[in-house]
Structures are given as structure tokens and as C-alpha cells.
N, C-alpha and C positions, 0 to 999 in steps of 0.2 A: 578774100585773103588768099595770095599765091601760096605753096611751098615755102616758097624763100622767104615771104616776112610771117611765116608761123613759126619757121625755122629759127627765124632771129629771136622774136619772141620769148623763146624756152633757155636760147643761149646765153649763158654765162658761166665764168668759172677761174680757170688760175692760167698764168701763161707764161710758161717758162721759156728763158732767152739765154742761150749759150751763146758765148761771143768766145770763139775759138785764135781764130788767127788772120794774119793778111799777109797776100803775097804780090810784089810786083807795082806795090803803090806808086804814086810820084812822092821825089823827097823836095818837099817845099826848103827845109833849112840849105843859105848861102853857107855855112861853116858850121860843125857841129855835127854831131849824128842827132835825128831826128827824138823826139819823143813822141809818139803817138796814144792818142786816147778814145774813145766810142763815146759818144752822144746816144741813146738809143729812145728814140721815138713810136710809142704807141699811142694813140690817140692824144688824151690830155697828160698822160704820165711819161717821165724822161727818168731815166737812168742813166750815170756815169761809170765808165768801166775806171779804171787804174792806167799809170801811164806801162804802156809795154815794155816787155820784158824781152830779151833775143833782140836780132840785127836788123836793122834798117831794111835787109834783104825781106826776112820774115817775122816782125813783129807779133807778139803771142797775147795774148790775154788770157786765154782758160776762164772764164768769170759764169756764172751763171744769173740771173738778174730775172723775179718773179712780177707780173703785173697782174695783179688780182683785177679782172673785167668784170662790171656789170653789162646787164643786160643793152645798155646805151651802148657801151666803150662796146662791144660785142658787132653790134647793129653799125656803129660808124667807124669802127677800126680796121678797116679790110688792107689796110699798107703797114706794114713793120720799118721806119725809116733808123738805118745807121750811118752817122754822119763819122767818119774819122777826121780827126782835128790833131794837129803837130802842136804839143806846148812850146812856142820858141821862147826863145831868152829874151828880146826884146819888145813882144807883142805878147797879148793875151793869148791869142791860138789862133793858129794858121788851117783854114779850111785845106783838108787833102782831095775828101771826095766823099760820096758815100752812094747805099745801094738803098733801093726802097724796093722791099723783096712782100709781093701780096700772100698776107696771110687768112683773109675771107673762108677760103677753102679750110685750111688748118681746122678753123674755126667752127665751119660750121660741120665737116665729120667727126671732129670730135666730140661736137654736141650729142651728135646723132650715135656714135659708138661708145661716148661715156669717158673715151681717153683718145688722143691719137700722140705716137713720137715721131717727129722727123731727123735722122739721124743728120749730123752736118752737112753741108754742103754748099759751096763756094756759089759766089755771089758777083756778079760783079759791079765796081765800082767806077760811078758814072765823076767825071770832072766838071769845072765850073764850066768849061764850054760845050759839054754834054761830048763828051768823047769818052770812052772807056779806058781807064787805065789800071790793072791788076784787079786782086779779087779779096774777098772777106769770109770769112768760110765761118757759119752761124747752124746754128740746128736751134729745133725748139720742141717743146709738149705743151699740149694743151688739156685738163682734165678740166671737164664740166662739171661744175657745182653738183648736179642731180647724182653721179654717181656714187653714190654710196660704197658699193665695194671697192675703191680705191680709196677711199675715206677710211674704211675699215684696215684695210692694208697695210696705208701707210700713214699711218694719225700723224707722226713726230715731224712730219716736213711741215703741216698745216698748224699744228700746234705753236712750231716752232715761228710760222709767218705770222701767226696769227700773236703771239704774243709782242713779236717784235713789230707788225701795226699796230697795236691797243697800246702801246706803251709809250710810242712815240708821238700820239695823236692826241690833241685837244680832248677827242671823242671819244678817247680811252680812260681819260681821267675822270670826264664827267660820269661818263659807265661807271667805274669803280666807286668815285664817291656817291652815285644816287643809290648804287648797291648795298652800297656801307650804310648808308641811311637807312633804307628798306629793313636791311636786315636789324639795325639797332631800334628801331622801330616795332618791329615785331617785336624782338626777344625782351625790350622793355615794356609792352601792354601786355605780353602775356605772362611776365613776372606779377603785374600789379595785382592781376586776376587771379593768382593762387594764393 
């Protein structure tokens, strides 16, 4: 076994995606100012940003968007893809461009050092005929499962992810009710016994 698949091996954890802004895009709409939106791409999981805020010039998003990885997603997700899409008024969404920025690295020093932040930083944005046209400016963290003392730190971001996946998921409810059971279970056999 090299480094690099023992490396995979250990990795997994939470993976944070700031989607900042874009400058210099193409504007697909014939009339209208544009609405633009993010697609964001990490292995099997997609997140959608909001439509932007600010001018066609510079469209804003400020969004932050968590992708909780296993050890798989970890092992096969080495490209972060952001696809920007124009809602027009008469089509579903108009492809603008997008960056596929590799995240591999991210991933695995911050396995290795327990957290890493990559402050933002512009991107550029590849066209349908693979020509460059303006930029997408993203930053991101990555904190590994195993560290504990950012567990410690900062429980409220994780509590907070973590109730808002259990609640939302098939696998949340079955959780809570074989819990409920367990526990009525218990507290009823050991009523009977006293």
C-alpha cells in the first residue's frame, strides 16, 4: 500500500464550499438582465446556490454549502465542479460556464493536519467551446472526521449539520423511532421487575 491509498484510507470528514462571487461571465440572456445560479458538484452530492444578487457585471452569492464525505466520496472526489446556469424566462437554464477547481490536495492535508482553510480565490470559468471567459471566486475547509479538537471547539456548526441531516432523512427517522423503541422497551421490562 503507497502513501497515497493509506492516506485515502483514514480520510474523511466535512467540506465546506463558499461560493463568493463572479466576474466577467458571458451574459447568455438576448433581453433582460441575467439571473445567475451555482450547481455545485462534489462527487455524488449537488448543491444549489440562490439566484444572484448584484449586476450582471458582478453577480454575488456569499452562500456557504457543507458536503459531509466519506471515506469513498474522499477517495473518488478529487474535482470540486461549479457549473453557473442563467434562469431565463423562457427556457429552464441557460448553461454560462463553469470551473472544475481539484480539490484532492485540500483533502488529503487536511486529513493529515486535522483542518485545513483555503481563503477564496478566483477560478476560472471554462465555456461550452472550452474557452475561458471570466472568473468564480470560491474558498473552502475541510475538517477531518478524526479531529477531535475542532469537535471540541466548535460542536454548534456540527450539531447544527448534523440535526439538520437526521431530520431531513429517511435514516433519521428510522434512528429516532428504533431509539424510541429501545428505550420504551427498556423502561417498560424494568418497571415490570420492581
Amino acid at each position: 500500500m503507497n502513501f497515497l491509498e493509506k492516506n485515502h484510507r483514514m480520510m474523511r470528514g466535512i467540506l465546506e464550499v463558499l461560493v463568493v462571487n463572479a466576474k466577467g461571465i458571458i451574459h447568455t440572456n438576448l433581453v433582460g438582465t441575467p439571473s445567475y445560479y451555482v450547481i455545485i458538484e462534489c462527487g455524488t452530492q449537488t448543491r444549489i446556490t440562490k439566484v444572484s444578487s448584484g449586476k450582471h457585471e458582478k453577480p454575488r452569492w456569499n452562500e456557504k454549502f457543507i458536503f459531509d464525505l466519506s471515506e469513498f466520496d474522499c477517495k473518488n472526489s478529487t474535482y470540486l465542479k461549479c457549473r453557473i446556469m442563467d434562469k431565463e424566462l423562457f427556457r429552464n437554464a441557460g448553461f454560462v460556464g463553469e470551473a472544475k477547481i481539484f480539490i484532492g490536495g485540500i483533502l488529503m492535508e487536511g486529513s493529515e493536519q486535522g483542518d485545513i482553510e483555503i481563503e477564496p480565490a478566483a477560478y476560472n470559468v471554462v465555456l461550452q467551446d472550452h474557452t475561458y471567459k471570466g472568473q468564480i471566486k470560491i474558498g473552502f475547509k475541510f475538517i477531518a472526521n478524526n479531529n477531535e479538537k475542532y469537535l471540541m471547539e466548535k460542536p454548534d456548526q456540527f450539531k447544527a449539520f448534523e440535526k439538520k441531516e437526521s431530520s431531513n432523512s429517511i435514516f433519521g427517522w428510522i434512528w429516532r423511532i428504533s431509539l424510541w423503541k429501545i428505550l420504551f422497551f427498556c423502561q417498560h421490562k424494568t418497571s415490570k421487575t420492581h
